[in-house]
NUTOR-725042 format. One record per residue: residue in three letters; x, y, z of N, C-alpha, C in turn. Coordinates in nm, 3 decimals, decimal comma. Layout:
! NUTOR-725042
- residu / nx / ny / nz / cax / cay / caz / cx / cy / cz
- ALA / X / Y / Z / X / Y / Z / X / Y / Z .
...
***
This chain:
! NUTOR-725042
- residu / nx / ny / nz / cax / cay / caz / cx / cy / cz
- UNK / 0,335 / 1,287 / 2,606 / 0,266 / 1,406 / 2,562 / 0,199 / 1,476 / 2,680 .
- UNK / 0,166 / 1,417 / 2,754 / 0,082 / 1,444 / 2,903 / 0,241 / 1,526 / 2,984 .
- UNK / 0,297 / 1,512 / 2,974 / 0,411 / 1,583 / 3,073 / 0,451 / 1,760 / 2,990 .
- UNK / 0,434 / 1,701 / 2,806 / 0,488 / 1,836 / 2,741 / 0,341 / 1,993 / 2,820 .
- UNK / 0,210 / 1,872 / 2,784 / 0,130 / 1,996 / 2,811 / 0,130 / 2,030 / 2,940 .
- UNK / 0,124 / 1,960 / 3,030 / 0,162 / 1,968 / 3,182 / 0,269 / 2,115 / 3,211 .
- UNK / 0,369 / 2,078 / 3,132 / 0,486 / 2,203 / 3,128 / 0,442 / 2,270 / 3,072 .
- UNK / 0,366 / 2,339 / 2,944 / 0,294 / 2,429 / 2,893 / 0,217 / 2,485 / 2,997 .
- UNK / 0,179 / 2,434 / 3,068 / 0,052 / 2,509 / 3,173 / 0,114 / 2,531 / 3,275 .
- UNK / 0,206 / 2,500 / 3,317 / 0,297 / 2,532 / 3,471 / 0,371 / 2,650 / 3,401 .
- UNK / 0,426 / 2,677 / 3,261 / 0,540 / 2,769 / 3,241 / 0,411 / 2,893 / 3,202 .
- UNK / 0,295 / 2,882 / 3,133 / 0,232 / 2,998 / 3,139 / 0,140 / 3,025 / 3,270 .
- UNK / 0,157 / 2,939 / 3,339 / 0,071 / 2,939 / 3,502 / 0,181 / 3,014 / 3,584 .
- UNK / 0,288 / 3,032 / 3,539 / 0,399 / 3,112 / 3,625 / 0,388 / 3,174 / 3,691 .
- UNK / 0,318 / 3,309 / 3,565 / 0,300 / 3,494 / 3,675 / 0,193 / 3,483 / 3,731 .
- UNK / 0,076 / 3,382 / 3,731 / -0,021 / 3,336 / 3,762 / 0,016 / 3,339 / 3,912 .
- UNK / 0,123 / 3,249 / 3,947 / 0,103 / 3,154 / 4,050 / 0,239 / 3,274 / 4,157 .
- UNK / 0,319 / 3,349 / 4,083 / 0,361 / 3,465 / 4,161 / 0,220 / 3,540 / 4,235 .
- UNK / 0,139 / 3,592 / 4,139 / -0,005 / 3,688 / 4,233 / -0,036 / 3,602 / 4,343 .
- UNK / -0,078 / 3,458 / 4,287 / -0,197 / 3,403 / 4,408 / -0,047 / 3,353 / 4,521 .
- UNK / 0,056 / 3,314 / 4,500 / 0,142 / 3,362 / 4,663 / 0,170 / 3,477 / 4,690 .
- UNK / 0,210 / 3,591 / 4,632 / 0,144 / 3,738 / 4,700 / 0,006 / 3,753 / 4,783 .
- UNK / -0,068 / 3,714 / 4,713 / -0,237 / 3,714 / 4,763 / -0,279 / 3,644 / 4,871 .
- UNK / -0,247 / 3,528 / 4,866 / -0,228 / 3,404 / 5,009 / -0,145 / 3,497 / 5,120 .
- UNK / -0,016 / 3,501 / 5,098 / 0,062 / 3,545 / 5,177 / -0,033 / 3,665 / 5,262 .
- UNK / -0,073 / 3,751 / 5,163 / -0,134 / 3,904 / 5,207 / -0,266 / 3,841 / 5,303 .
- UNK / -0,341 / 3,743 / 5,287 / -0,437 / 3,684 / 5,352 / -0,377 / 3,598 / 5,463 .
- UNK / -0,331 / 3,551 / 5,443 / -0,254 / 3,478 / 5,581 / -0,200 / 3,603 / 5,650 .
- UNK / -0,151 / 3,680 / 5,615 / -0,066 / 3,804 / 5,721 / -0,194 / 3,874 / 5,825 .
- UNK / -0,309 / 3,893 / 5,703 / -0,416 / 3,935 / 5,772 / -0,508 / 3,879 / 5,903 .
- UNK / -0,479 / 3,761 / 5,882 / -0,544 / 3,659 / 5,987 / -0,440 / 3,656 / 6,125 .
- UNK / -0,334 / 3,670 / 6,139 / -0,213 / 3,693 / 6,245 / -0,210 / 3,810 / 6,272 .
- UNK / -0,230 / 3,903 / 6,238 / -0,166 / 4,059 / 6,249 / -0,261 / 4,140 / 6,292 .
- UNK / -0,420 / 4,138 / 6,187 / -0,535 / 4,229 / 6,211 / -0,586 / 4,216 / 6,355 .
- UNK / -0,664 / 4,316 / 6,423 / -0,724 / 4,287 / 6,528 / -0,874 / 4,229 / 6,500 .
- UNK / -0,950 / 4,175 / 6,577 / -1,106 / 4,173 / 6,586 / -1,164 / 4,304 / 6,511 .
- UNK / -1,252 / 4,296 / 6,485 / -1,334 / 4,425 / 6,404 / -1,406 / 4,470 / 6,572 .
- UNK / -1,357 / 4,625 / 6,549 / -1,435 / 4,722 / 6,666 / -1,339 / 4,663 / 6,826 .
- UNK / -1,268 / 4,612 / 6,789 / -1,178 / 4,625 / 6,904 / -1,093 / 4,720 / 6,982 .
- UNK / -1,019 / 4,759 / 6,906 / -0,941 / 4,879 / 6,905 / -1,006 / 4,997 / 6,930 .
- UNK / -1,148 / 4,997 / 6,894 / -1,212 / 5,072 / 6,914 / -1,310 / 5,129 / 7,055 .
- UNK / -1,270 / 5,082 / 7,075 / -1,353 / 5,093 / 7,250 / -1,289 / 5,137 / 7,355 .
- UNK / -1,276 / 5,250 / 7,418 / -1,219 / 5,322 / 7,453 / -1,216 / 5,246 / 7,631 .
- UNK / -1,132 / 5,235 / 7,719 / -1,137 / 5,197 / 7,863 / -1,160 / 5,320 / 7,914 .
- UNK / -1,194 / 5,272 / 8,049 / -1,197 / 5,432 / 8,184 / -1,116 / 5,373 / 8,288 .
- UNK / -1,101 / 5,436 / 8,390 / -1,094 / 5,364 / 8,535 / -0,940 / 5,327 / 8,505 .
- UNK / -0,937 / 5,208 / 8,636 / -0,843 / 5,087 / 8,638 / -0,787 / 5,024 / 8,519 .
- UNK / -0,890 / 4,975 / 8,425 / -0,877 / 4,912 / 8,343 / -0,806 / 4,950 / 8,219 .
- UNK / -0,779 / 5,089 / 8,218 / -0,733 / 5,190 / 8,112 / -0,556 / 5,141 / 8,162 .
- UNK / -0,539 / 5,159 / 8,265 / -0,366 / 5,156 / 8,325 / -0,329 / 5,022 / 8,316 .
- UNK / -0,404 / 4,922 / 8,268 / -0,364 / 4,768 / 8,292 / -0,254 / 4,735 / 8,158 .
- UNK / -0,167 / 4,670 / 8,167 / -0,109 / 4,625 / 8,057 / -0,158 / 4,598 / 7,962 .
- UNK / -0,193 / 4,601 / 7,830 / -0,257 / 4,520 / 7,682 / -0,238 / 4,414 / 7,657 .
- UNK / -0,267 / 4,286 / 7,616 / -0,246 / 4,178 / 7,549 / -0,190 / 4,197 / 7,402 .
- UNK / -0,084 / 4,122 / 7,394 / -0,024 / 4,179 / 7,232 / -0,081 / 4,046 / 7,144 .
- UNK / -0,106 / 3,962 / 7,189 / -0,128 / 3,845 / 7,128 / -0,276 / 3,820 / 7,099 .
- UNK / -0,323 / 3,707 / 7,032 / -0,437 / 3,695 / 6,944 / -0,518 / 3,533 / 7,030 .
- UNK / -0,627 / 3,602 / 7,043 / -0,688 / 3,440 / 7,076 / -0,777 / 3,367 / 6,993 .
- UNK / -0,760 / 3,256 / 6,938 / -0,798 / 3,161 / 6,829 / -0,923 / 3,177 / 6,820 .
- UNK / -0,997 / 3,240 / 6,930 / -1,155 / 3,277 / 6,893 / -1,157 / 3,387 / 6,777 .
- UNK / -1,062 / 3,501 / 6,781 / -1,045 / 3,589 / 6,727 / -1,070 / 3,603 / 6,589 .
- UNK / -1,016 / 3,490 / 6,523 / -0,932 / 3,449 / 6,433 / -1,048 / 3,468 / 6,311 .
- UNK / -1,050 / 3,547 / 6,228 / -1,161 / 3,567 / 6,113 / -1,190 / 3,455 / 6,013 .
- UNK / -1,052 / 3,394 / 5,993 / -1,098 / 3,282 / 5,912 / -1,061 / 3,166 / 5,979 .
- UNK / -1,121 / 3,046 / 5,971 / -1,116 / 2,931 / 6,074 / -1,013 / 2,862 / 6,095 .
- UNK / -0,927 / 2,810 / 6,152 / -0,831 / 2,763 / 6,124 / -0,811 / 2,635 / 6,027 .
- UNK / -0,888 / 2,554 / 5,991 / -0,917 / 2,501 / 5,902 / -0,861 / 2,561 / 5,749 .
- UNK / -0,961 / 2,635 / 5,717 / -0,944 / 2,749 / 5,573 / -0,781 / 2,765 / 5,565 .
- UNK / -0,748 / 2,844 / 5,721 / -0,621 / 2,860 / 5,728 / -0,511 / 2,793 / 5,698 .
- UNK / -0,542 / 2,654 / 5,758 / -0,430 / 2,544 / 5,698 / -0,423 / 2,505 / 5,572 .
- UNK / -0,580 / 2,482 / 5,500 / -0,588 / 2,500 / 5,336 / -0,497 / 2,602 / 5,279 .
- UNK / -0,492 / 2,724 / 5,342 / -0,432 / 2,837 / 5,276 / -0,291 / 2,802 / 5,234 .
- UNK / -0,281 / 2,784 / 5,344 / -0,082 / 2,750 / 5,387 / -0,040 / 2,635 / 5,311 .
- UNK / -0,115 / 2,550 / 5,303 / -0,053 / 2,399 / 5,225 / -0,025 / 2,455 / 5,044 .
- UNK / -0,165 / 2,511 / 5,037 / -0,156 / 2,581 / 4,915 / -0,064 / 2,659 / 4,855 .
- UNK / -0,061 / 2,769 / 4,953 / 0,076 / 2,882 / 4,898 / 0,201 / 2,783 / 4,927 .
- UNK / 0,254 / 2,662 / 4,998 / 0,365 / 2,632 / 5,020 / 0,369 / 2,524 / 4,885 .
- UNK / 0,312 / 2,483 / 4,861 / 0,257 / 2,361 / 4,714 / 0,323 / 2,487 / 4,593 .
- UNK / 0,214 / 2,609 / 4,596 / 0,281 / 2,669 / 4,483 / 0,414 / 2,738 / 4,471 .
- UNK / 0,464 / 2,781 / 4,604 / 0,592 / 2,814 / 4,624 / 0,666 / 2,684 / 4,575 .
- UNK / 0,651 / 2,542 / 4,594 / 0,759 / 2,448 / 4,558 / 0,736 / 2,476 / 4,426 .
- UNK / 0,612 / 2,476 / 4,324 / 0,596 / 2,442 / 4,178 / 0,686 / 2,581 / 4,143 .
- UNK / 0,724 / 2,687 / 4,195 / 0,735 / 2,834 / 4,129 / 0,905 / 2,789 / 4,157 .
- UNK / 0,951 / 2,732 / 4,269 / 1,042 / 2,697 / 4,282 / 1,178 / 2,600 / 4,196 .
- UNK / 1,085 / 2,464 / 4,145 / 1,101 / 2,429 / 4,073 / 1,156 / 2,509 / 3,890 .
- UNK / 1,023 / 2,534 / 3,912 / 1,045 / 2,639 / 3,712 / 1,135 / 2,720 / 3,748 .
- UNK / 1,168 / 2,794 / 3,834 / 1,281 / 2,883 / 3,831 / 1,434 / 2,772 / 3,802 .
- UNK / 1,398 / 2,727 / 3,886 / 1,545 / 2,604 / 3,877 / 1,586 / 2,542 / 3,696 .
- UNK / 1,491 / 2,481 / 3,697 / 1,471 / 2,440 / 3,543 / 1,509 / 2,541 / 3,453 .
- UNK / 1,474 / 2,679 / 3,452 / 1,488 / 2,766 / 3,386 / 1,621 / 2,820 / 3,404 .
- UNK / 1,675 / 2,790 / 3,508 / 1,847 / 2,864 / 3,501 / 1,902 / 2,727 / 3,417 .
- UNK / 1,914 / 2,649 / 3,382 / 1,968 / 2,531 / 3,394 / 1,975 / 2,590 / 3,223 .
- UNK / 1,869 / 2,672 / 3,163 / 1,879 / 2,698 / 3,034 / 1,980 / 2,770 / 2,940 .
- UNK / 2,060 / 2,727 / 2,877 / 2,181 / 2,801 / 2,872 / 2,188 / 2,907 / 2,722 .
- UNK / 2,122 / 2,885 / 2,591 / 2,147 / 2,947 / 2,464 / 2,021 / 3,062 / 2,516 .
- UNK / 2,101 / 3,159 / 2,485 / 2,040 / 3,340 / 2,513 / 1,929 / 3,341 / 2,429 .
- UNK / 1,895 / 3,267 / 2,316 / 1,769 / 3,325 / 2,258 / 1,637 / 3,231 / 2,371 .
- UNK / 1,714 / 3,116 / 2,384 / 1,603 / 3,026 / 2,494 / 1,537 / 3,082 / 2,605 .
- UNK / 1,715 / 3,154 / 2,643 / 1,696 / 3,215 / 2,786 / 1,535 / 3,298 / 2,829 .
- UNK / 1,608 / 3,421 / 2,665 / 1,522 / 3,538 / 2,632 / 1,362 / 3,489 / 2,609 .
- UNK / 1,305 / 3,379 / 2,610 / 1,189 / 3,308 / 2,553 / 1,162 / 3,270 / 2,656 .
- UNK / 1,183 / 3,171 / 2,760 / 1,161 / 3,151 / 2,850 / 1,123 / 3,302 / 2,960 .
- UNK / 1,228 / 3,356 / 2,960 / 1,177 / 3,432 / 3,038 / 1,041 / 3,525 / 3,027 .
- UNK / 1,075 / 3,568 / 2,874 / 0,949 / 3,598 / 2,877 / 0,817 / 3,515 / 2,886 .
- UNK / 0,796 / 3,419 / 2,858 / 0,684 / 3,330 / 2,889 / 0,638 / 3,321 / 3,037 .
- UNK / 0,759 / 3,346 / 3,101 / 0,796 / 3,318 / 3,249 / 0,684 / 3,436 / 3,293 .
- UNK / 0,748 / 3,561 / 3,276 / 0,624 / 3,665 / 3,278 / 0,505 / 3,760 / 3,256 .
- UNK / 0,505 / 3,629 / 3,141 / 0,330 / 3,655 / 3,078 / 0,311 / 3,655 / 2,974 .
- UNK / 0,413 / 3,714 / 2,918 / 0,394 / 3,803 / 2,741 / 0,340 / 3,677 / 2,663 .
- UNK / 0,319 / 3,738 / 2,538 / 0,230 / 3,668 / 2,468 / 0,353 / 3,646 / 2,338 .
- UNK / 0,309 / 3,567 / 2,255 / 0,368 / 3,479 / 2,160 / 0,456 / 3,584 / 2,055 .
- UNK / 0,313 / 3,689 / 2,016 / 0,378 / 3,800 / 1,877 / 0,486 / 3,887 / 1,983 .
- UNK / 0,437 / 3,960 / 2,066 / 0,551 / 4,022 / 2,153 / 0,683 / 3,918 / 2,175 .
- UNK / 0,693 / 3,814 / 2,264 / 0,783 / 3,762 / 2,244 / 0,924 / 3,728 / 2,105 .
- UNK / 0,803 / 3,726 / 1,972 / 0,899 / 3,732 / 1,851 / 0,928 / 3,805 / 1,823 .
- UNK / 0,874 / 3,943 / 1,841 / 0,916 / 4,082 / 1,812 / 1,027 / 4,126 / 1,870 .
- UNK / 0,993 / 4,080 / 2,027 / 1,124 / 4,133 / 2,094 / 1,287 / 4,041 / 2,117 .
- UNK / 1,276 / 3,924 / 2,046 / 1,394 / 3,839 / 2,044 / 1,447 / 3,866 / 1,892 .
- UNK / 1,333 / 3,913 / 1,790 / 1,383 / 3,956 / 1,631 / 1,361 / 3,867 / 1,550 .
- UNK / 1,303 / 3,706 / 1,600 / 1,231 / 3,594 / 1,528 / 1,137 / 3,601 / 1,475 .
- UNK / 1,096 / 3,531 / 1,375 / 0,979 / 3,477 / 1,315 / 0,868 / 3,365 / 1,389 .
- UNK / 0,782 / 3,394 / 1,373 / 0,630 / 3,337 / 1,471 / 0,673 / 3,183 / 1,459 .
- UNK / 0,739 / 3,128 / 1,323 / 0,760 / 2,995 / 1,316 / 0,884 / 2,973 / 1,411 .
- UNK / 0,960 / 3,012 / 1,356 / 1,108 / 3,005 / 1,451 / 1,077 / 2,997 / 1,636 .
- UNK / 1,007 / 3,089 / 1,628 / 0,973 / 3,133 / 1,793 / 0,898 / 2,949 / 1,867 .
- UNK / 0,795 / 2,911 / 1,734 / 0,737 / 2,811 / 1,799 / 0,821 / 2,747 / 1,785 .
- UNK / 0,939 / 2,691 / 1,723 / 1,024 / 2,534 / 1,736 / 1,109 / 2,590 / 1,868 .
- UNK / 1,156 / 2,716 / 1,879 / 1,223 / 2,716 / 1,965 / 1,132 / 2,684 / 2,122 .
- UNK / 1,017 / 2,709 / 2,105 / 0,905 / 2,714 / 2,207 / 0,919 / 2,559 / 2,236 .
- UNK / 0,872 / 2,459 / 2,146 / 0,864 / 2,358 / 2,161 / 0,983 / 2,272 / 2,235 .
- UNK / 1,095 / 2,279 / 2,203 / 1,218 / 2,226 / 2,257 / 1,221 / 2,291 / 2,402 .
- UNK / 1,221 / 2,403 / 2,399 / 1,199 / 2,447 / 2,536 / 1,119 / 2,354 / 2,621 .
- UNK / 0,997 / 2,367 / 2,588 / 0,915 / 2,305 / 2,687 / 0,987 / 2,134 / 2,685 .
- UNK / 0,967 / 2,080 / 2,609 / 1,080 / 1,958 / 2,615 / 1,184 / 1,940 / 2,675 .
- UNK / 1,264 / 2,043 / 2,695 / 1,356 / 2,057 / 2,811 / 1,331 / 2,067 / 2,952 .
- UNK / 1,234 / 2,086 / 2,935 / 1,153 / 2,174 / 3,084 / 1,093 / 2,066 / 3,116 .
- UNK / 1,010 / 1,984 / 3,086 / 0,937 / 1,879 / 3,114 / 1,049 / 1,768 / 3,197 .
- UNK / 1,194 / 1,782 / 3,106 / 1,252 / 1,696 / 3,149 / 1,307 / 1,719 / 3,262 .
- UNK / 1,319 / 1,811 / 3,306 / 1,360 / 1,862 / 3,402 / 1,296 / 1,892 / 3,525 .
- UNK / 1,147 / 1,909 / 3,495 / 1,034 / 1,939 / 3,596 / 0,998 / 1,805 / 3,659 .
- UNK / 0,974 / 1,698 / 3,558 / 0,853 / 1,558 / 3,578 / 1,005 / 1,450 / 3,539 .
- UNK / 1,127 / 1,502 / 3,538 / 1,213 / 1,346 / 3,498 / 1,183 / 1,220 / 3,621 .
- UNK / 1,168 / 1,295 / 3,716 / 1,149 / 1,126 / 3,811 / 1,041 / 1,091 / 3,746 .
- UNK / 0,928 / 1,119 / 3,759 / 0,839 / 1,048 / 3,659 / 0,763 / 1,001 / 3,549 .
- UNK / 0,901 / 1,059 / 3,422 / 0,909 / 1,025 / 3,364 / 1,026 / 0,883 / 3,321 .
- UNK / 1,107 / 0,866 / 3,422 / 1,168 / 0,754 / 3,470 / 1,115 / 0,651 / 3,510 .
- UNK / 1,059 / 0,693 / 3,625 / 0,942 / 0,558 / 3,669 / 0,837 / 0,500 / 3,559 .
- UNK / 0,790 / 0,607 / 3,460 / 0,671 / 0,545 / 3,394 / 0,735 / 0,426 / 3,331 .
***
């Protein structure tokens, strides 16, 4: 029972977990790419104006610590495998009304929309819901549901 709800919360944690690797990503880009605050801004004279620029970044620079940083990265690469996974699992799904259910769950929608738009009944929608996730579980957690 611990694996069905497990898959319940990873398959509606989906579009969830698309934003926060957009969001990571967009924060990690920022920490490599941005300059120092008021850098750019300071105008040279003289000599020092004709000298070549540094294109590169020095770790003092760096707004968030590198620490945070590596948290970041383990994180977005953790949820990239879990987003990775459910996609896999989810092709593997083959009857079109499943497909159509899954996917939408996949990207957010909610239960009455979902039955509306496949042409089911709220009951129908949940058995088909249920097997789904049963499939999915098996497919997500089978090594350890093997080992247990």
């Amino acid at each position: 029972m611990e694996y069905i709800e497990k898959t319940w919360e990873d398959l509606t944690g989906y579009h969830w977990m698309i934003k926060e690797i957009e969001r990571l990503k967009r924060d990690l880009d920022k920490v490599t790419i941005t300059a120092p605050e008021g850098s750019a801004l300071v105008a040279q004279y003289g000599i020092e104006a004709t000298l070549p620029k540094g294109k590169g970044k020095k770790v003092a620079y760096l707004s968030v610590s590198e620490e945070r940083y590596e948290k970041k990265l383990q994180r977005m690469k953790h949820l990239e495998e879990k987003v990775r996974r459910i996609q896999e699992a989810a092709d593997k799904i083959t009857c079109e009304k499943e497909r159509a259910v899954i996917e939408c769950i996949l990207d957010g929608e909610r239960m009455n929309f979902i039955a509306r738009h496949v042409g089911i009944s709220r009951q129908y929608l949940n058995e088909i819901r249920r097997k789904l996730i049963k499939k999915m579980a098996w497919e997500l957690y089978s090594d350890e549901l093997i080992g247990a």
